[in-house]
C-alpha positions in Angstrom: 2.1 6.7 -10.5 4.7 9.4 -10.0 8.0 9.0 -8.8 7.2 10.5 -5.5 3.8 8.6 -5.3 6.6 5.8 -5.8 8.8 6.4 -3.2 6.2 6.6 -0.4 4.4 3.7 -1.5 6.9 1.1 0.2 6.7 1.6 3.7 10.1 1.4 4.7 10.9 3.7 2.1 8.6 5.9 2.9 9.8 6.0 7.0 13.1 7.4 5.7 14.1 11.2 4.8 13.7 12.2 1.7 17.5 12.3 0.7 18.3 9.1 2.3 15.5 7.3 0.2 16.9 9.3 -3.0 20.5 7.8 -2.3 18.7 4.0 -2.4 16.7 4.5 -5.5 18.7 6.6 -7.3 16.7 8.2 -10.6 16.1 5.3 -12.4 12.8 3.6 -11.9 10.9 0.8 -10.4 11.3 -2.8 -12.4 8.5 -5.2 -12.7 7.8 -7.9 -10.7 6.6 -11.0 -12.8 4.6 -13.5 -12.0 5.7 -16.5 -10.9 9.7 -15.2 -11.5 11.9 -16.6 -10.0 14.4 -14.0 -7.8 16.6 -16.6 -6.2 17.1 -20.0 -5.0 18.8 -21.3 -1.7 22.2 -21.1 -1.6 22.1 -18.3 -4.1 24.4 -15.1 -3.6 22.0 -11.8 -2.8 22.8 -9.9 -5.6 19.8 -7.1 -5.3 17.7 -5.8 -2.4 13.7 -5.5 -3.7 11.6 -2.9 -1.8 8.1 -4.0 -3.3 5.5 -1.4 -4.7 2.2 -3.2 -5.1 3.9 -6.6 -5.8 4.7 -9.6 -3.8 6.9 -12.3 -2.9 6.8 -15.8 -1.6 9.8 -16.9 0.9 10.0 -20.7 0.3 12.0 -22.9 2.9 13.5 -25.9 0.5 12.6 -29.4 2.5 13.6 -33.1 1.6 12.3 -34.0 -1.9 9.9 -31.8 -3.5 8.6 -30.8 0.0 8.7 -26.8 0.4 7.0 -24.5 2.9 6.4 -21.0 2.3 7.3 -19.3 5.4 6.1 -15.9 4.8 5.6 -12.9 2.2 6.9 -9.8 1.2 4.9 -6.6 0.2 5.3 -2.9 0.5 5.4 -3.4 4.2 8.9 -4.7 3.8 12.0 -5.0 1.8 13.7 -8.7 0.0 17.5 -9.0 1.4 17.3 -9.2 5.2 20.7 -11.5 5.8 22.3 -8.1 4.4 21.5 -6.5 7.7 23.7 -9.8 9.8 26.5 -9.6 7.6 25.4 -12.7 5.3 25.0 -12.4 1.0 23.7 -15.6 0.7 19.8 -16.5 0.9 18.6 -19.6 2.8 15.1 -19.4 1.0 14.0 -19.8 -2.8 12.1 -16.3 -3.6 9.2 -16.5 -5.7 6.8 -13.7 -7.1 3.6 -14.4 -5.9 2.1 -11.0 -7.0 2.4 -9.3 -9.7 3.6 -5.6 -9.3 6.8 -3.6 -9.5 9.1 -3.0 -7.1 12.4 -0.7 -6.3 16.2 -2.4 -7.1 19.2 -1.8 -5.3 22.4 -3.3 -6.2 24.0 -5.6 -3.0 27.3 -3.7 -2.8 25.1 -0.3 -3.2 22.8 -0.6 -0.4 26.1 -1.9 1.4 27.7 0.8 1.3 24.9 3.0 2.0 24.1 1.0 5.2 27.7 1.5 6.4 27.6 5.0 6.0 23.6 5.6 6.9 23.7 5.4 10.7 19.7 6.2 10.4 19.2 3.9 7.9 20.5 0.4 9.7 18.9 2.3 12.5 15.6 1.9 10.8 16.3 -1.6 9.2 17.3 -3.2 12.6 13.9 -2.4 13.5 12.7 -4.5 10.6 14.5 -7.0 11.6 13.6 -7.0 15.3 9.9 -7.1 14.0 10.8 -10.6 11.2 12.5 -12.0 13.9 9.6 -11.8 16.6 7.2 -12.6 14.0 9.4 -15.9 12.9 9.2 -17.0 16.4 5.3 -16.3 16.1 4.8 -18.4 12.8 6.9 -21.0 14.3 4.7 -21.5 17.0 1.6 -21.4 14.8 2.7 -24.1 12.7 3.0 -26.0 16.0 -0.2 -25.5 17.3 -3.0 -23.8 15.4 -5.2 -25.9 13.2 -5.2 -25.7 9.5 -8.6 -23.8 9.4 -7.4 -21.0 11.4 -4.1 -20.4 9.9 -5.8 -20.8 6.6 -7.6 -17.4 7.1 -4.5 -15.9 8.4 -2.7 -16.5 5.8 -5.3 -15.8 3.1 -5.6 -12.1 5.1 -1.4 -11.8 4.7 -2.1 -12.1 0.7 -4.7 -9.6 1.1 -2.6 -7.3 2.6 -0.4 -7.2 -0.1 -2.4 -7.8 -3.0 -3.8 -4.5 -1.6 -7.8 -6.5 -2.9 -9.8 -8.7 -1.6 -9.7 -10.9 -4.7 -6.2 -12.7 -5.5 -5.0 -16.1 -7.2 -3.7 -18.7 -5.4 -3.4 -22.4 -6.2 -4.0 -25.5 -4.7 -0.4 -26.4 -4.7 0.5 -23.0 -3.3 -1.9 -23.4 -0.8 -0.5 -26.4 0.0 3.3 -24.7 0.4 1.4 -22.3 2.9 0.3 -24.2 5.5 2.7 -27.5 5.2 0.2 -29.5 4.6 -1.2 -32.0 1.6 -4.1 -30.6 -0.7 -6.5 -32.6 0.6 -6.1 -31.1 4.1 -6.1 -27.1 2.1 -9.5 -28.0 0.4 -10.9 -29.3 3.5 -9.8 -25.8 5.1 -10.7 -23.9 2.0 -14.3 -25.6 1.7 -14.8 -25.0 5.5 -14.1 -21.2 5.3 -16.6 -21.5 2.2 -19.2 -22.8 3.6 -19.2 -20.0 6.0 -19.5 -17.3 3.9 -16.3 -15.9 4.7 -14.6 -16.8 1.1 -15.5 -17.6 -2.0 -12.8 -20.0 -3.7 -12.6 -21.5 -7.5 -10.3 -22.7 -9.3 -7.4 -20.9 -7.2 -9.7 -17.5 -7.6 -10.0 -16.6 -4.1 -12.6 -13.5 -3.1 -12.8 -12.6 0.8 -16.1 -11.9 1.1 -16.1 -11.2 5.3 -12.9 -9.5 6.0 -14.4 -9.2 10.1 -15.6 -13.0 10.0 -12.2 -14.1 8.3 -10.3 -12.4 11.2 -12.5 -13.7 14.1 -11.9 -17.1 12.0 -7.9 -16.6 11.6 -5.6 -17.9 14.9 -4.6 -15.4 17.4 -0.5 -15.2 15.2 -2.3 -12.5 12.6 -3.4 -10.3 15.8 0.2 -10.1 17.5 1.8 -9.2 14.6 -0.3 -6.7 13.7 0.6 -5.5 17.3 4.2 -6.0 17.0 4.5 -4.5 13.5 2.8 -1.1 14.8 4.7 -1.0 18.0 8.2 -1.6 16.8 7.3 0.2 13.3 4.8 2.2 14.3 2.7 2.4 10.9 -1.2 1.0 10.3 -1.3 1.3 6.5 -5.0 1.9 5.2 -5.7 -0.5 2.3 -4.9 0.6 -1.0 -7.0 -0.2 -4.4 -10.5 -0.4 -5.5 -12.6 -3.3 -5.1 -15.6 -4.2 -6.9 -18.6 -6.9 -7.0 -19.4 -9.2 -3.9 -16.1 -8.0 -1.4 -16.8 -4.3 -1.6 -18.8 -3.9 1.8 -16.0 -5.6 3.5 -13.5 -3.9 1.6 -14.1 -0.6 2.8 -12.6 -1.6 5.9 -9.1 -0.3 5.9 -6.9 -3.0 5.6 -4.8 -4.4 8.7 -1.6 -3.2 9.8 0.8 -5.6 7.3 2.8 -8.4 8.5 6.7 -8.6 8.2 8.1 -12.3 7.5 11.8 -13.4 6.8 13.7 -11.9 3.3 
């Protein structure tokens, strides 16, 4: 991967001139995004912005005990620092790679002062966070109301997204952070998309073996972002990647538009 191929392959990044994404990303290069790494915890100070390559990240609300909920993921659709944009350098959420990957690294008080002096920029970054704020409201209201099944299959198509494949890794206990519910409830989702074809699912080895049928199985939330995401951003990304054994009919579809959570 060049360092051009680089720069376009984070969305935001890539909606911006050439010289304004130069300024971000200065000529060093992308770091890596480890597995399971811990960026930051709650309460943490924001002390780098991550635009993600072909990594990804898992926003995690803290809750009473050792209750968490993952409220949503960052790819290359999106960028790791949003409370920058209102004026706040602390995170709310513990930030956890989810994906393996790389991803581009901007110092806080860098991107700062680019975004005081970039009218374009924090012109294009409001719109990111018009975009997580809509789709916030969204996942709020799915949580409320859809059943576990269906936002089961929404989720596992947001991981898709960003794992750029239709096979990923995702545990029971993360699983379990995704939809807010105990494991018994994710394995009776997990075994139900399974038993209709639509996944295959071992050992936290999850293949999508229907991308169509896991969509028309997925609550209305994953269409309406989709919706919001190309309006307000006005990109439909095709899916990245090769993809081999049982997924590859499916995975010839291009992938959906991706989906913007909080940072």
């Amino acid at each position: 991967m060049d360092a051009t191929s680089r720069d376009h392959s984070n969305l935001l990044l890539a909606s911006l001139p050439e010289a304004d994404r130069l300024r971000l990303t200065g000529d060093h290069g992308p770091v890596d995004l480890t597995l399971h790494h811990v960026i930051g915890e709650s309460g943490d100070r924001i002390r780098h912005v991550y635009f993600p390559i072909d990594g990804y990240i898992s926003l995690i609300a803290p809750g009473g005990g050792r209750a968490q909920l993952e409220i949503g993921l960052v790819g290359n659709e999106g960028m790791l620092g949003v409370p920058l944009l209102l004026g706040v350098n602390v995170s709310p959420l513990r930030t956890l790679v989810q994906g393996a990957g790389h991803a581009w690294r901007i110092e806080t008080a860098a991107f700062l002062a680019e975004l005081e002096s970039n009218a374009g920029l924090r012109a294009a970054l409001n719109r990111y966070l018009f975009v997580f704020l809509s789709q916030l409201m969204q996942t709020a209201t799915c949580a409320r109301f859809h059943p576990v099944e269906s936002r089961l299959a929404r989720w596992l198509l947001m991981t898709r997204d960003r794992a750029h494949s239709n096979q990923f890794r995702i545990t029971h206990e993360f699983l379990a952070y995704m939809l807010g519910v105990r494991r018994v409830g994710v394995t009776s989702a997990a075994s139900a998309l399974q038993r209709r074809k639509l996944i295959r699912y071992s050992r936290g080895d999850i293949s999508v073996l229907d991308v169509r049928g896991l969509e028309a199985a997925a609550c209305t939330c994953y269409e309406i972002d989709k919706k919001i995401y190309a309006r307000i951003l006005g990109r439909t990304p095709a899916k990245r990647g090769r993809v081999s054994g049982a997924a590859r009919s499916s995975a010839a579809e291009p992938a959906p538009a991706p989906i913007l959570y909080y940072a």
